[in-house]
C-alpha positions in Angstrom: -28.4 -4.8 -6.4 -25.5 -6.3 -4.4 -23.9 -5.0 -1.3 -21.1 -3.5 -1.8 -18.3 -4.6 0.9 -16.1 -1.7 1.2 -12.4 -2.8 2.8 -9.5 -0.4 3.6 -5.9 -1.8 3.7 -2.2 -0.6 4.0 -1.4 0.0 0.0 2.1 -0.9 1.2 1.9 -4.2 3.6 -2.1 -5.1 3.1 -3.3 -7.1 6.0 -3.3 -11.0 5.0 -6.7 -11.2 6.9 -8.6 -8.1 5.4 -7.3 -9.6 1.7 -8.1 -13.0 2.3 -12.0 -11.7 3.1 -11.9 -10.2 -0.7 -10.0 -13.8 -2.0 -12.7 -15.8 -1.0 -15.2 -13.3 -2.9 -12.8 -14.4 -6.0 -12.6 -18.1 -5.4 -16.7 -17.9 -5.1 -17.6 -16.4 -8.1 -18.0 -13.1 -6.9 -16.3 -9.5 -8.1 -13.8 -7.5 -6.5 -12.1 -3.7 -7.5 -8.9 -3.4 -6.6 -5.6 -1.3 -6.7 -2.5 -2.1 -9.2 0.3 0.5 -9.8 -1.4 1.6 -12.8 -5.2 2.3 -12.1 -7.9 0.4 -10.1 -9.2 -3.4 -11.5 -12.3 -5.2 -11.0 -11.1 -9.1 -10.9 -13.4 -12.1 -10.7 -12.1 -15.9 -11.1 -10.3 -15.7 -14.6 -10.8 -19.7 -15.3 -14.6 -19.5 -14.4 -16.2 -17.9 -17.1 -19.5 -17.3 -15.2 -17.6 -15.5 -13.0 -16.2 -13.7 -16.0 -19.3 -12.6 -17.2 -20.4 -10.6 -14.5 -17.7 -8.3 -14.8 -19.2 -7.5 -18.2 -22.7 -6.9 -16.3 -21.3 -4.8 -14.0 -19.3 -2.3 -16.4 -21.8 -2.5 -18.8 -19.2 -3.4 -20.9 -19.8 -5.3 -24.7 -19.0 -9.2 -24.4 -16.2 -8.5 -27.8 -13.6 -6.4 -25.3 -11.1 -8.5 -24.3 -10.0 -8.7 -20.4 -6.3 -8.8 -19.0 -5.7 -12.1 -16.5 -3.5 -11.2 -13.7 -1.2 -13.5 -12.2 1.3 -13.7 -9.5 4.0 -15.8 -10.9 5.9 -17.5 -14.0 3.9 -20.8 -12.9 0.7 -19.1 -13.4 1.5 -17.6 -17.0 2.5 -21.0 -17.9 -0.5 -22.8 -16.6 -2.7 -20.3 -19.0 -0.9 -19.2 -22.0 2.0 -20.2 -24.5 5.1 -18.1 -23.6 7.6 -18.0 -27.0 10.8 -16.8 -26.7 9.7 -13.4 -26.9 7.6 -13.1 -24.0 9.9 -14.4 -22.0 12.5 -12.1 -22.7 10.1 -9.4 -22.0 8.9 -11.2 -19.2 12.2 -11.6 -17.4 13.1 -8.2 -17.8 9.8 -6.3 -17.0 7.4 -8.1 -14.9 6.4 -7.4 -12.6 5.1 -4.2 -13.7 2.6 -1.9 -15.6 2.9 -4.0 -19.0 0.2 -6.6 -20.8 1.7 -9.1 -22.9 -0.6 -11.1 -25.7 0.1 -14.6 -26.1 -1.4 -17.6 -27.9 -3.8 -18.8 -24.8 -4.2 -22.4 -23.6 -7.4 -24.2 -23.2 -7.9 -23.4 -19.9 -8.7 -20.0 -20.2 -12.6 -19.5 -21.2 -14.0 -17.8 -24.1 -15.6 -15.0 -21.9 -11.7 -13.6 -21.2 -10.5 -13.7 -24.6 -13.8 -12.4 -26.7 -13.6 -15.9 -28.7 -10.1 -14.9 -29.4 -7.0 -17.6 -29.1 -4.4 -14.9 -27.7 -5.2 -13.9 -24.2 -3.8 -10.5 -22.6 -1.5 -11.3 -19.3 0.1 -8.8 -16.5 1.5 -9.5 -13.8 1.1 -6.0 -11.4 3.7 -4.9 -8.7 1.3 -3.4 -6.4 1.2 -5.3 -3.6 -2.6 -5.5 -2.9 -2.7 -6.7 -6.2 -0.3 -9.1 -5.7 -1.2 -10.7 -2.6 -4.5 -10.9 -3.5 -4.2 -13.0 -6.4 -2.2 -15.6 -4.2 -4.5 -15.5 -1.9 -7.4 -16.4 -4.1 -4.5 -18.6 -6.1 -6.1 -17.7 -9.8 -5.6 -15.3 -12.5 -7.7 -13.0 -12.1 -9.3 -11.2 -14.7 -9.8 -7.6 -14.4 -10.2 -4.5 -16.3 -10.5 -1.3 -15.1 -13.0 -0.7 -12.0 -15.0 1.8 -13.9 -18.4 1.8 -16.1 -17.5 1.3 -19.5 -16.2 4.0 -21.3 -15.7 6.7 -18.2 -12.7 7.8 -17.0 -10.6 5.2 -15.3 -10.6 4.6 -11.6 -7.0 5.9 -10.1 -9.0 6.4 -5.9 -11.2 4.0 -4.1 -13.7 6.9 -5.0 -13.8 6.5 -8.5 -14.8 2.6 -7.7 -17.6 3.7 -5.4 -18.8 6.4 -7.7 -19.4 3.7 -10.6 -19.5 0.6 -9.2 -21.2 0.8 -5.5 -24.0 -1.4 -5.2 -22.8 -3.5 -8.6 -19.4 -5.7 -6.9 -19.0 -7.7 -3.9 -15.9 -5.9 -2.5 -14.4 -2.7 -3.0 -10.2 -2.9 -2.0 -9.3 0.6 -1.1 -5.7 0.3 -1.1 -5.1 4.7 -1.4 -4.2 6.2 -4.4 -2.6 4.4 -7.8 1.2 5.7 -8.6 0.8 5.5 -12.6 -2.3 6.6 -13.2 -2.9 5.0 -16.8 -3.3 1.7 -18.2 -0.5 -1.3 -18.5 0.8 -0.7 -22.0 -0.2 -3.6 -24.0 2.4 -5.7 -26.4 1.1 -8.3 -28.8 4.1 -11.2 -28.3 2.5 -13.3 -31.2 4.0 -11.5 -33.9 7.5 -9.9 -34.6 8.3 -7.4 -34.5 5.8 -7.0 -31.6 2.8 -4.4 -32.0 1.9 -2.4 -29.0 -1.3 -2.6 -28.8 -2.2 0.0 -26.0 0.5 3.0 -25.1 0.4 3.1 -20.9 2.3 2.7 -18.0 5.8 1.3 -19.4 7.3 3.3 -21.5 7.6 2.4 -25.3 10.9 3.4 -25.4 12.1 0.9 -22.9 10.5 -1.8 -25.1 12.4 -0.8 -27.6 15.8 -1.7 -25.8 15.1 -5.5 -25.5 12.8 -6.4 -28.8 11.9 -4.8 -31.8 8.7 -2.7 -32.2 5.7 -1.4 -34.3 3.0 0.8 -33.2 -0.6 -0.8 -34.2 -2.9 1.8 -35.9 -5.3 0.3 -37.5 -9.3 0.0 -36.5 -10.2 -3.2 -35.4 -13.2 -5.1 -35.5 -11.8 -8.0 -33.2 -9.6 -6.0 -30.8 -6.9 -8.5 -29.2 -6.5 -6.0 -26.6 -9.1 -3.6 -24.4 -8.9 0.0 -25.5 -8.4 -0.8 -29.3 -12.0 -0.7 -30.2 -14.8 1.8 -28.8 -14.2 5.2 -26.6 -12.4 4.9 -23.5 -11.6 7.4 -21.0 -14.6 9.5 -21.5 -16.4 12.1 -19.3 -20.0 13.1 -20.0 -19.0 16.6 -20.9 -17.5 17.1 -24.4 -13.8 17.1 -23.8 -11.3 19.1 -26.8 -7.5 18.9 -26.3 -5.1 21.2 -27.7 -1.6 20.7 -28.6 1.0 22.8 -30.0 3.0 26.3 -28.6 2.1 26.8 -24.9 1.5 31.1 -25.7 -0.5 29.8 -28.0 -2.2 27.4 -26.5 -2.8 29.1 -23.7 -4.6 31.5 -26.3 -6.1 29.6 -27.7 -7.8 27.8 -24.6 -8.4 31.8 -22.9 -10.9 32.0 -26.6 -12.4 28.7 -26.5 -13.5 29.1 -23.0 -14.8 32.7 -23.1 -16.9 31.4 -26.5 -18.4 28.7 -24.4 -19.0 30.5 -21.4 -21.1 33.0 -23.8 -22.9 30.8 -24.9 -24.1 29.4 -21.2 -21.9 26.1 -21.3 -20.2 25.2 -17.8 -16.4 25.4 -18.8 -13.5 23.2 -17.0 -10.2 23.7 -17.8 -7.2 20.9 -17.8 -3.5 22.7 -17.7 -0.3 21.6 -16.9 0.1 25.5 -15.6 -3.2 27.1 -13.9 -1.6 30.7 -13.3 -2.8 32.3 -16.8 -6.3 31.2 -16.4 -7.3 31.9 -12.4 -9.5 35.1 -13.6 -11.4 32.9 -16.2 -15.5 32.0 -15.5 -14.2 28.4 -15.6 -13.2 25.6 -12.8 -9.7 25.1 -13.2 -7.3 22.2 -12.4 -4.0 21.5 -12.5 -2.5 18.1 -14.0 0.8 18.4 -12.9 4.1 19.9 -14.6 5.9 16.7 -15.9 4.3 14.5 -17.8 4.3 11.6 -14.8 2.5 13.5 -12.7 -0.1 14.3 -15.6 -0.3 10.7 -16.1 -1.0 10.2 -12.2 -4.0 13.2 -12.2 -5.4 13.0 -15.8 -8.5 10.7 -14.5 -9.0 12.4 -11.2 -8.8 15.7 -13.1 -11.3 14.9 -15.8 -13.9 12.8 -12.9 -13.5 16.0 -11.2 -14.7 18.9 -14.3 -17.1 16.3 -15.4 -18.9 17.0 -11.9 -18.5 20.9 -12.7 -18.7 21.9 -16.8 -20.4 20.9 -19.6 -17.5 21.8 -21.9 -13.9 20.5 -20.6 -10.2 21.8 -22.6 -7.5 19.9 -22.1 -3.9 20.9 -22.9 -1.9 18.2 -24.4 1.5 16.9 -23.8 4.5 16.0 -25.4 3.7 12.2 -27.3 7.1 10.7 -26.0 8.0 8.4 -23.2 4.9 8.4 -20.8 3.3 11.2 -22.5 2.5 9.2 -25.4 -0.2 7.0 -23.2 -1.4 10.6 -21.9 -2.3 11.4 -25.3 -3.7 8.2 -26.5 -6.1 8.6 -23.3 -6.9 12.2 -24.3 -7.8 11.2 -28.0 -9.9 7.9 -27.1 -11.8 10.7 -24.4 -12.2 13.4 -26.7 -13.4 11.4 -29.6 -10.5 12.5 -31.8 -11.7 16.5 -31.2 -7.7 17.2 -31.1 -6.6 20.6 -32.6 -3.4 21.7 -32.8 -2.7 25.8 -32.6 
């Protein structure tokens, strides 16, 4: 059991001498969540591969999911992987930001990071807690998301304490994220580049500078996190429905009532509560664009999983930011999608 160190900071200007408390954590071995733009990371020393594998301890994550380093600057991508032209046309045009790039890695980076793997996964985050605190530990920092494996990311401070307390050094509550999902994940090593993982940058913008596929496959030997087991997930079963909103919003009013029946605790995820406030269910709204479901779709489903046994999830458009929603919702819902 470790004690956790729980430290709150200006998301906006973070205090150089609150930050420097958690950089030391980092430069000793030691773990430390944090806030990026996109959702909450827990970062240890990502050229210490000790250090590395605690992370894994603490999630409870399996040793064959590969971790993101976060850096702070060109220099640092340079010192740890092999940019080709590629990158660094991507690079120049969207970092920093909510996007992962895969490039062939250099020795320097251990085998703990990259799952055995000779590409490592790189991001370089605009939030400035994130930011600072990698130059002030002056490493890459390696960091998934701040949750147990497999739950719903962490997008508050809260999340962190609710799966993490007592298991890292230092918990960075820096308010909460803007995104709301993952960096979107480009493999660089190939052409035309694969996206890996849908998330925060939209695919679309991608698509301006370099050419694209969408990976599909199953892996075995994911190259990127999220490619490989179920992510996102509450503990209660979680369906999504897509199609017509009259008839999802049927289709949701049956479902619910059938559950209910039959003694399950329903929640209920919409993008409009009104047609649904009479129901025996807890209801929450994820917002009416698609950003805004993006920023609430963790919260939301942290926040049913405390109250139903049965959650139903009304899905989204699959374009621009929408398409990461969706690729969330069908990694959570173990592919129980159903279009009406």
């Amino acid at each position: 059991m470790v004690r956790t160190k729980i430290i709150r900071v200006n998301s906006d200007n973070p205090e150089e001498e609150k930050i420097v408390v958690a950089a030391n954590v980092i430069r000793k071995g030691g773990l430390v969540a944090f806030p990026t733009e996109t959702v909450y990371g827990l970062g240890a020393n990502g050229l210490d591969g000790e250090a590395v594998r605690k992370i894994f301890v603490a999630k409870k994550r399996p040793m064959d999911n590969p971790l993101i380093l976060h850096v702070s600057g060109v220099d640092m991508i340079e010192e740890i992987a092999e940019v080709n032209e590629t990158a660094r046309k991507l690079i120049n045009e969207f970092f920093p930001g909510p996007l992962t790039l895969v490039m062939r890695k250099k020795d320097v980076v251990p085998p703990e990071v990259t799952a055995g793997l000779d590409t490592v996964a790189v991001r370089m985050p605009s939030h400035p807690v994130a930011i600072k605190l990698i130059e002030m530990s002056e490493l890459p920092i390696a960091a998934p998301s701040a949750n147990l494996a497999g739950k719903p990311s962490p997008t508050k401070a809260e999340h962190v304490i609710e799966d993490l307390y007592e298991r890292v050094d230092v918990i960075i509550d820096g308010g909460a994220t803007d995104i709301g999902v993952e960096s979107t994940v480009v493999d660089t090593t190939v052409y035309p580049v694969e996206v890996l993982r849908p998330g925060g940058l939209e695919v679309e913008r991608i698509q301006e500078v370099v050419d694209i596929r969408i990976f599909s496959k199953s892996v075995d030997t994911p190259k990127s996190p999220g490619m490989k087991y179920r992510h996102y997930a509450p503990d209660a079963r979680l369906f999504v429905l897509t199609g017509k909103r009259e008839e999802i919003v049927e289709k949701i009013t049956q479902l619910a009532e059938d559950f209910s029946k039959k003694g399950f605790r329903v929640g209920i995820a919409v993008t409009d509560p009104t047609p649904y406030k009479k129901m025996d269910a807890v209801v929450k709204e994820m917002g009416t664009s698609a950003e805004e479901v993006a920023r609430n779709l963790f919260d939301v489903l942290r926040e049913l999983d405390r109250h139903a046994d049965i959650i139903i999830a009304e899905g989204i458009e699959e374009r621009g930011i929408g398409l990461a929603v969706m690729n969330r919702l069908k990694k959570a819902s173990d592919s129980r999608i159903f279009r009406v």
